[in-house]
N, C-alpha and C positions, 0 to 999 in steps of 0.2 A: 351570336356564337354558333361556332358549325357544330352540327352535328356529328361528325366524325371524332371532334377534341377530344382528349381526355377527360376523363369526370374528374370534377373540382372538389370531391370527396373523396380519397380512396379509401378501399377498405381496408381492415387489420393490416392484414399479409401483406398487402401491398405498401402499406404505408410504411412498415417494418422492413424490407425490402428495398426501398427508398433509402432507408435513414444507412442501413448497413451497406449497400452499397458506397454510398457516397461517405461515411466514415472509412472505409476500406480503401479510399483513393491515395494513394503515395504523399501526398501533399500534407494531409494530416500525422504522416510519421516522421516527416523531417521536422529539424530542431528551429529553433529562435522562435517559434512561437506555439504558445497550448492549444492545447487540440478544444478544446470550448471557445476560442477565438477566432477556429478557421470553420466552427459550427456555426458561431453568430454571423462571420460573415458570408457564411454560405446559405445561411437563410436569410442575410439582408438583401443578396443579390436574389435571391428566391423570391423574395416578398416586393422589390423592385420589378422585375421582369414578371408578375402576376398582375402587379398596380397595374405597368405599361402595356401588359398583355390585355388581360382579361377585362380592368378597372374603363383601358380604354372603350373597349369595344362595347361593352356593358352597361355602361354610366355607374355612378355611385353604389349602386346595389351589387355591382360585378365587383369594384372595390373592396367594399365592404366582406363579400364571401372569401373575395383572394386571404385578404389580412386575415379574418377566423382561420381558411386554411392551413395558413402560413406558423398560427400561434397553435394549431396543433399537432403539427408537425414537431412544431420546437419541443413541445412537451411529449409527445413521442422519445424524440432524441435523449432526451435530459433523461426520461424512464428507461429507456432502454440501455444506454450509458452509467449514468450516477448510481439508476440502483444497485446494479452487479457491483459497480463498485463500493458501496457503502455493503451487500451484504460480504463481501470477501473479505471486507476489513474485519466486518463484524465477528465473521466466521477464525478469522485469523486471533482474533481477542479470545473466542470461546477456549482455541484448541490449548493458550497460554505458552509456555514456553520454548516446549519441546514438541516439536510435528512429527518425531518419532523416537524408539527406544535405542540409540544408539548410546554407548557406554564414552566415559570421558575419555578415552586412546582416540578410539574411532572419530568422534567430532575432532579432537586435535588434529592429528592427521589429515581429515579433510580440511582443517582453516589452514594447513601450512601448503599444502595445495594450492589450493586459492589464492593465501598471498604469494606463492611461488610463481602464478601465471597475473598477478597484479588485481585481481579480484578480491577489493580489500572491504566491500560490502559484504559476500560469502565469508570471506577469512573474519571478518569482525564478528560476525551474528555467529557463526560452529566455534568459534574460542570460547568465546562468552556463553555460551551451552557447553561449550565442555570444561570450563571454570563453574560451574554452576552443579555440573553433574560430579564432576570429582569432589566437590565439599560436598555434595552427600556419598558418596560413596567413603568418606571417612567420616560419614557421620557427623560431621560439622551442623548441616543443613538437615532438614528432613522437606523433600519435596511433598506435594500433591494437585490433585490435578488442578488445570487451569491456573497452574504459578505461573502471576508473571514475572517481568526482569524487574520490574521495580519490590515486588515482594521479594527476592529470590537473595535481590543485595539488601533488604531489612533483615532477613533473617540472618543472612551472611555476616552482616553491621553488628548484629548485636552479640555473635560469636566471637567476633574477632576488629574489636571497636577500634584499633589501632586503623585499618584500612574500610572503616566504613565509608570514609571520605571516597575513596577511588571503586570500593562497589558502587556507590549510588553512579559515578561519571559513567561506568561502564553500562550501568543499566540505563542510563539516559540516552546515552549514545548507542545500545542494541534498539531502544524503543524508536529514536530518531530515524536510525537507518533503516529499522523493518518498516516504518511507515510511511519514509521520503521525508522527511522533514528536513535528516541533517547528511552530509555526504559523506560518503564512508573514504578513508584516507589512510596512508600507512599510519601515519600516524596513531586513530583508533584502533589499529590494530596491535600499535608497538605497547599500547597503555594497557589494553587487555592482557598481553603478554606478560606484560611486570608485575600486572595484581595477581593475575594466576601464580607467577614465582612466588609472590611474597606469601599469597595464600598458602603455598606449597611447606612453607617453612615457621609459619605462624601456629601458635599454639591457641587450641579456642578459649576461651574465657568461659563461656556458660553451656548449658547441654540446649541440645537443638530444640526446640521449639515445637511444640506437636502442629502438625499436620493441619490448616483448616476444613 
């Protein structure tokens, strides 16, 4: 092996460096395929071109360091990747409903925005917070913190049991959309629209619910 090569360990920074670079390349933000697939196979072509590289030159022992390298690289990536994203999620669950105090107008106004330029993920998630914040603001609902959309349509359900059927869809479909599961479409937003009307006109059944 020359002494010039690079070392077959890098450090932190470097290795961190490495990984965000090459997540940063164009290839990984165009569509038809996940970006944890254009990872594996950019550390298979990694972990091939170490084999033939270094495994050759090396014998078995140079093999062997390539492949450690290669597998801690991978877990580099996965760390520096997955976790951010597992805390954002997490961090998004703590905050519950509402990421801020805007009043039921204000959130209406921005979803009909939204759907007005066809951003029916934004227009779906500010409807459904401002269906949510207008039945407490008449009292219907009583928020607190860390509501989320599935508490927010129980408490709503058991005021006004005629439309708990269509809170719960609403709050399935805010939870879907805020997390990627389901696709936001005019549709979900045409459905949040009508429960909010019905809400609008519906008489509550029971008094709101204290606060947990």
């Amino acid at each position: 092996m020359s002494l010039d090569a690079p070392p077959l360990t890098p450090d932190a920074d470097t290795a961190r460096r490495w990984a965000v670079e090459e997540l940063a390349k164009d290839e990984y933000r165009e569509g038809g395929t996940s970006w944890l697939e254009r990872v594996l196979r950019w550390f298979s072509d990694l972990l091939e071109g170490l084999g033939d590289g270094v495994g050759g030159t090396a014998g078995p022992t140079g093999t062997v360091v390539a492949v450690l390298v290669g597998l801690a690289l991978v877990a580099l990536v996965l760390w520096l990747v997955v976790g951010p994203m597992r805390r954002n999620r997490r961090a998004a669950a703590e905050e519950g409903l509402f990421a801020d105090e805007r009043g039921a107008d204000a959130l209406a106004e921005a979803a009909r925005a939204a759907a007005s330029s066809g951003d029916w993920a934004s227009a779906t998630l500010d409807l459904y917070r401002a269906l949510v914040r207008r039945l407490a603001e008449r009292d219907v609902i009583v928020l607190g913190p860390g509501l989320t959309a599935a508490e927010a349509a129980a408490r709503a359900g058991a005021a006004l049991p005629d439309l708990a059927g269509r809170l719960r869809t609403d709050a399935d479909a805010f939870d879907g959309i805020r997390y990627g599961h389901v696709a936001a479409t005019e549709a979900t937003y045409a459905h949040v629209l009508e429960t909010m009307r019905a809400c609008a006109s519906a008489r509550p059944r029971l008094a709101p619910a204290e606060a947990t």
